[in-house]
VOPAGU-2260 file (C-alpha; in pm, 1 decimal, decimal comma):
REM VOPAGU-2260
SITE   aa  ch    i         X         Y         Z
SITE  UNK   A    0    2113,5   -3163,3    4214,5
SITE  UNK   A    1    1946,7   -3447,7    4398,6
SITE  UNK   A    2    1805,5   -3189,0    4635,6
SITE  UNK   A    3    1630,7   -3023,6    4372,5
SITE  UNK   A    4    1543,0   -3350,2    4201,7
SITE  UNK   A    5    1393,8   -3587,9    4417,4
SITE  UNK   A    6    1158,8   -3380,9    4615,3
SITE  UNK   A    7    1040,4   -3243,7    4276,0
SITE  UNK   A    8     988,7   -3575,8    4136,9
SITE  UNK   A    9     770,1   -3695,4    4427,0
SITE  UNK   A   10     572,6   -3401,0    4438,4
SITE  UNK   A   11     503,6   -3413,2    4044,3
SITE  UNK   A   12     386,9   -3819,5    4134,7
SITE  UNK   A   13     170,0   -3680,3    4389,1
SITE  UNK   A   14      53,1   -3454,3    4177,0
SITE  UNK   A   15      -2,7   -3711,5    3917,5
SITE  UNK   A   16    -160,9   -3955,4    4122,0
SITE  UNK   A   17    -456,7   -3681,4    4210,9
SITE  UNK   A   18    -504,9   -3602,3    3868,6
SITE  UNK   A   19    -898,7   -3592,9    3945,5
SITE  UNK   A   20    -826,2   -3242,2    4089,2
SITE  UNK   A   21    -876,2   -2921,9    3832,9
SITE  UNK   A   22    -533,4   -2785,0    3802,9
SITE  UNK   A   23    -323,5   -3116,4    3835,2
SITE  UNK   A   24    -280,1   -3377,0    3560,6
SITE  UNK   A   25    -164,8   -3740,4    3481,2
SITE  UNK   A   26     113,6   -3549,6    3289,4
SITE  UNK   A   27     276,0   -3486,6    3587,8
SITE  UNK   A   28     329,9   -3898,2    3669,1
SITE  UNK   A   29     601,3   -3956,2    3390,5
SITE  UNK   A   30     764,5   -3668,8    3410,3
SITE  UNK   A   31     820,8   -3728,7    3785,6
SITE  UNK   A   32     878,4   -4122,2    3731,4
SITE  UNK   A   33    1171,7   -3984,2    3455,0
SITE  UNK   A   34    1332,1   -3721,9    3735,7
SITE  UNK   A   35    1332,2   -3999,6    3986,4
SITE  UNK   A   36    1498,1   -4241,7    3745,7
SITE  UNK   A   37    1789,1   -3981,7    3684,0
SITE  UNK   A   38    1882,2   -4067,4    4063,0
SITE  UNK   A   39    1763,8   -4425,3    4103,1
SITE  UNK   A   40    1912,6   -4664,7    3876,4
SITE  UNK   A   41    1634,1   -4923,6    3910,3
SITE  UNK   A   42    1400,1   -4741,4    3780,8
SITE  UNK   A   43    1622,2   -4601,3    3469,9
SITE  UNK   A   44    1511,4   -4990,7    3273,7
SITE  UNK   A   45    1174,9   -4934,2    3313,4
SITE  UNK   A   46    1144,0   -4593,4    3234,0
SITE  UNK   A   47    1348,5   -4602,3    2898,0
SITE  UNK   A   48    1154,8   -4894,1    2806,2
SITE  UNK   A   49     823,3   -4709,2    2874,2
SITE  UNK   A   50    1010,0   -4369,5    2642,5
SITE  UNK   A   51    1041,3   -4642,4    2363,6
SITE  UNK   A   52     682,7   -4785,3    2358,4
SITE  UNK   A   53     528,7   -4441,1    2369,6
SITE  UNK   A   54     753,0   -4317,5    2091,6
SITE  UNK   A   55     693,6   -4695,1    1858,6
SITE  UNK   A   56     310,5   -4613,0    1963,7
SITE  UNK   A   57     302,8   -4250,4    1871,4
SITE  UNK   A   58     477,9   -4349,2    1551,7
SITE  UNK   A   59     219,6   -4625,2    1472,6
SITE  UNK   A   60     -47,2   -4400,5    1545,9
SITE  UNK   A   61      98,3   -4142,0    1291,1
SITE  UNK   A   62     170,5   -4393,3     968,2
SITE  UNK   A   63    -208,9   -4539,5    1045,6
SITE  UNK   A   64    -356,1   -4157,4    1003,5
SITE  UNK   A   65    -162,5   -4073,7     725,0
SITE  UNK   A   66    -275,6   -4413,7     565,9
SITE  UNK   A   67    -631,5   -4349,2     618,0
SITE  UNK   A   68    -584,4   -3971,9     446,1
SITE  UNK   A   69    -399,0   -4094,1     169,7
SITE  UNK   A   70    -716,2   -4373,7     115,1
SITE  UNK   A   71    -965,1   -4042,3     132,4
């Protein structure tokens, strides 16, 4: 599967990296930096520490909103 993978995960990080263009998009820089970690176990502490911010932000974000609706 590292065939598949690792070409796949550097073109999604090109991709990602000209996210100016129209039809590509920044979305495509994690998900490439998480198929690249499957394969390269340096990068698998940074990554899952990056997955745990984003998911303690998202939740932070979501008890602040329903805060401010409850106040309304």
């Amino acid at each position: 599967m590292i065939v598949i993978r690792l070409p796949l995960g550097i073109v999604l990080i090109c991709g990602g990296i000209l996210s100016f263009l129209p039809i590509l998009g920044i979305w495509m820089l994690p998900l490439g930096l998480m198929l690249l970690a499957i394969d390269f176990p340096p990068l698998q502490g940074p990554i899952a520490t990056a997955i745990i911010r984003g998911w303690r932000w998202w939740d932070l974000r979501r008890m602040r909103k329903r805060r401010e609706a409850a106040r309304v």
